[in-house]
C-alpha positions in Angstrom: -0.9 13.2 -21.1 -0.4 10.6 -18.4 1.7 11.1 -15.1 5.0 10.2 -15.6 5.3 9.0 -12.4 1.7 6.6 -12.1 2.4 3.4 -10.7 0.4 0.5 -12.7 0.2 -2.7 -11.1 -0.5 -5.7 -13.6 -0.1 -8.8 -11.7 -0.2 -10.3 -8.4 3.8 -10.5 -7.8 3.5 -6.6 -8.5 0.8 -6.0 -6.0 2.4 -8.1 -3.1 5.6 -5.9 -3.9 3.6 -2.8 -3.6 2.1 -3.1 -0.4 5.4 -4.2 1.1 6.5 -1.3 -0.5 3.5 0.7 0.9 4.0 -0.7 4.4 7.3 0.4 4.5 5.8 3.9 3.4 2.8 4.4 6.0 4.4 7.0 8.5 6.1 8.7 6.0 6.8 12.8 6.7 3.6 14.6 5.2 4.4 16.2 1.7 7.3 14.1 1.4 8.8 11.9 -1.6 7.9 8.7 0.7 4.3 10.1 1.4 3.6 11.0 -2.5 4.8 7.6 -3.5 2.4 5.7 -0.8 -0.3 7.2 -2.4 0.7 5.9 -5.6 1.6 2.9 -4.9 -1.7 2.6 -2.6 -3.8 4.2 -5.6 -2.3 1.7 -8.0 -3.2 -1.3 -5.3 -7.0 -0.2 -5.4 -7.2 0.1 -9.3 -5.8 -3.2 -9.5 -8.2 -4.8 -6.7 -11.3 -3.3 -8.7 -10.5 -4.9 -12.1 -10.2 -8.2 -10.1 -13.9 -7.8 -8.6 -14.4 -11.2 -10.5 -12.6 -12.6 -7.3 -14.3 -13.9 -4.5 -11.8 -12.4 -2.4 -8.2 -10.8 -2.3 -5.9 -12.2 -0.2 -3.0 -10.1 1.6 0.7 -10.7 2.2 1.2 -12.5 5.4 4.0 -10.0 6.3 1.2 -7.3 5.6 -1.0 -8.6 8.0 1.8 -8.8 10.4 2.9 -5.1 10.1 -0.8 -4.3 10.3 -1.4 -6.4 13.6 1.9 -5.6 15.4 4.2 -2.4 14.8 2.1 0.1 13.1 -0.8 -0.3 16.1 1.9 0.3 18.5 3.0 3.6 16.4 -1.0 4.5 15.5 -1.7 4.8 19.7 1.6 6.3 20.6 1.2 8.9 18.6 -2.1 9.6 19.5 -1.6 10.6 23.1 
């Protein structure tokens, strides 16, 4: 029997909305309800990206890229000290 609580992506609009939605997950708490659903959501992202291997390429949100090259660096080396 399935997961009740997998996350399927089936579209493009659903895969931009679940890496916002992932974004807004990353530093979530270990075993938390926010960490559990990033790694659905992020799961659901890559089984989506590999039945579109047809593509030449996949292109990211630009508020993705944003996050990526701005805040969550700043967090990533803070918290490495």
């Amino acid at each position: 029997m399935p997961n009740a609580d997998a996350v399927t992506i089936s579209s493009y609009e659903q895969r931009k909305a679940a890496v916002l939605r992932a974004a807004q997950l990353i530093s979530s708490p270990r075993n938390s309800d926010g960490e559990r659903e990033f790694e659905m959501l992020t799961e659901a992202i890559a089984e989506f990206d590999i039945g579109q291997q047809a593509l030449d390429f996949i292109e990211l949100p630009p508020a993705f890229m944003q996050f990526l090259s701005s805040g969550h660096q700043g967090r990533v080396s803070s918290s490495r000290r």
